[in-house]
C-alpha positions in Angstrom: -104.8 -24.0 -77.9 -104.1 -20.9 -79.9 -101.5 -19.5 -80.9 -101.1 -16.8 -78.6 -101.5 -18.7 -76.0 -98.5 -21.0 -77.0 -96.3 -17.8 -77.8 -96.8 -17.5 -73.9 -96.3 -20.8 -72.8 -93.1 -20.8 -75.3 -91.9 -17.5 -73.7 -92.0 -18.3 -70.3 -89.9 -21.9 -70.6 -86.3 -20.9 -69.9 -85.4 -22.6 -73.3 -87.0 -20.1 -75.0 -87.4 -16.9 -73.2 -84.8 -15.1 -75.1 -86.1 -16.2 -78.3 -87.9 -12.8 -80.3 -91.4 -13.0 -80.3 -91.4 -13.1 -84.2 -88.9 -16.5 -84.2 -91.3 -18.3 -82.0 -94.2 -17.5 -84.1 -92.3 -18.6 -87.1 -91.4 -22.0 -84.9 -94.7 -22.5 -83.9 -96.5 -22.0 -86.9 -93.9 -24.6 -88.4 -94.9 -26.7 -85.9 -96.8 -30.3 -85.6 -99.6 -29.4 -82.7 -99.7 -32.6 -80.9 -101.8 -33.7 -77.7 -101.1 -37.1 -76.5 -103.3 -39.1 -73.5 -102.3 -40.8 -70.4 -100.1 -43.6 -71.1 -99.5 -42.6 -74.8 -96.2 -42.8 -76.2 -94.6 -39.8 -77.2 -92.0 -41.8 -78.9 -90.4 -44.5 -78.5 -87.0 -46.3 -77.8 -85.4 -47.2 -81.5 -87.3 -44.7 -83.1 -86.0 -42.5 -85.3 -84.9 -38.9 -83.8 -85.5 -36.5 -86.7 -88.5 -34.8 -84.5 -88.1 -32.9 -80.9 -90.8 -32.0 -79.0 -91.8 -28.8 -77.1 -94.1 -29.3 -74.3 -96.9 -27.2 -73.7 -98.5 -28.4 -70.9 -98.6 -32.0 -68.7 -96.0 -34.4 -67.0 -94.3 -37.0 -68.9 -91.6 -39.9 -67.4 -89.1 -41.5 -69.4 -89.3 -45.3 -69.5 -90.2 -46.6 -66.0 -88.1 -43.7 -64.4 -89.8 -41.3 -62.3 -88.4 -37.7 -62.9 -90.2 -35.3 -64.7 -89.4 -33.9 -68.2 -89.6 -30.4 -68.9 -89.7 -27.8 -71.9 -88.2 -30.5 -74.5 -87.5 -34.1 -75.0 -86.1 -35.9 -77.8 -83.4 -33.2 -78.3 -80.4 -35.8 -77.1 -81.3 -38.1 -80.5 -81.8 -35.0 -83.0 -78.8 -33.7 -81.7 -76.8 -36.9 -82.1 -79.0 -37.8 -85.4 -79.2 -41.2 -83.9 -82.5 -42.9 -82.7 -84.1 -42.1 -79.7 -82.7 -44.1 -76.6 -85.4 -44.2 -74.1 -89.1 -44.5 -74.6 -91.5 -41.3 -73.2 -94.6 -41.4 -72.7 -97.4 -39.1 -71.4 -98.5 -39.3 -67.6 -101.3 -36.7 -68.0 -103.0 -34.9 -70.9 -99.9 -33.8 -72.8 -99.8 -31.0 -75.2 -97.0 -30.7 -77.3 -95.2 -28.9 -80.6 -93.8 -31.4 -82.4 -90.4 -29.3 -84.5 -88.3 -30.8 -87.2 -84.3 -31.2 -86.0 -83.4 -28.7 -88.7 -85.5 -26.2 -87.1 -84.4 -26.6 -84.0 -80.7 -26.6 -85.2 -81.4 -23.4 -87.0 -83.1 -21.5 -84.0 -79.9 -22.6 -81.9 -77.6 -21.6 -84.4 -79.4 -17.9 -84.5 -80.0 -17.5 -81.5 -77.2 -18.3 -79.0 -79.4 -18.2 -75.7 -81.5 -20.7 -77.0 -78.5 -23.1 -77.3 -77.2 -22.3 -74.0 -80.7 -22.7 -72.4 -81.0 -26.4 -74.2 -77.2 -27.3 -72.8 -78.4 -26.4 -69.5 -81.4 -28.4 -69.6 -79.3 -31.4 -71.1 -77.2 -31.1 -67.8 -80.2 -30.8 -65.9 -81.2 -34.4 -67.2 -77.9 -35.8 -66.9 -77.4 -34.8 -63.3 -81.2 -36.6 -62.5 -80.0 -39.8 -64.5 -76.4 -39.6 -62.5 -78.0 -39.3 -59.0 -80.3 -42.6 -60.1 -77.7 -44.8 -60.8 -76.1 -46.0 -58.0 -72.3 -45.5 -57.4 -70.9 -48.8 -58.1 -72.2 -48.8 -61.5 -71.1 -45.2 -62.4 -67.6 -46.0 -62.2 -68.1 -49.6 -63.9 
């Protein structure tokens, strides 16, 4: 994929439409490209969380769950600097940039959409993991 082509992609994610063009370059070039198979993991439960990653393109699920994950995954463990607690892998042809935690961090910190867009997908997740668990066990 080139480059352009993930500026675009990049762009029109909610997590980083605010970003300036020039930032996401930067980002991007900085970047791991990654493209991970069906049934691949993209990382896995334990694993260290120094890395988050920014997908592109395809449908992942986390563990045996069934809910899709969108724009970025890992971001709970680099934000936490603890390991990653669930295990994703790819469901279709994923394509991916991998981006160090301190990158991240320092695009949040710069730009103050970006961080608001990331909490809002965090919540996102959190209200599909709270609507899975059933009642009884929430209040446990």
């Amino acid at each position: 994929m080139a480059i352009d082509d993930e500026l675009d992609l990049l762009q029109r994610s909610p997590v980083f439409a605010s970003v300036p063009a020039s930032r996401l370059r930067m980002l991007a070039l900085g970047s791991d490209h990654m493209v991970f198979k069906p049934g691949q993991a993209i990382f896995e439960a334990g694993d260290p969380s120094e890395m988050v990653y920014i997908i592109l393109s395809g449908r992942l699920a986390l563990s045996d769950w069934a809910f899709e994950l969108r724009y970025i995954v890992g971001i709970v463990g680099a934000l936490l600097h603890k390991p990653y607690v669930a295990t994703v892998r790819a469901e279709t042809e994923v394509r991916a940039l991998r981006v160090s935690r301190t990158a991240l961090l320092d695009l949040a910190t710069n730009c103050p959409h970006t961080a608001m867009a990331v909490m809002k997908e965090l919540a996102r997740v959190i209200e599909l993991l709270a609507m899975r668990q059933p009642a009884e066990e929430a209040h446990a």
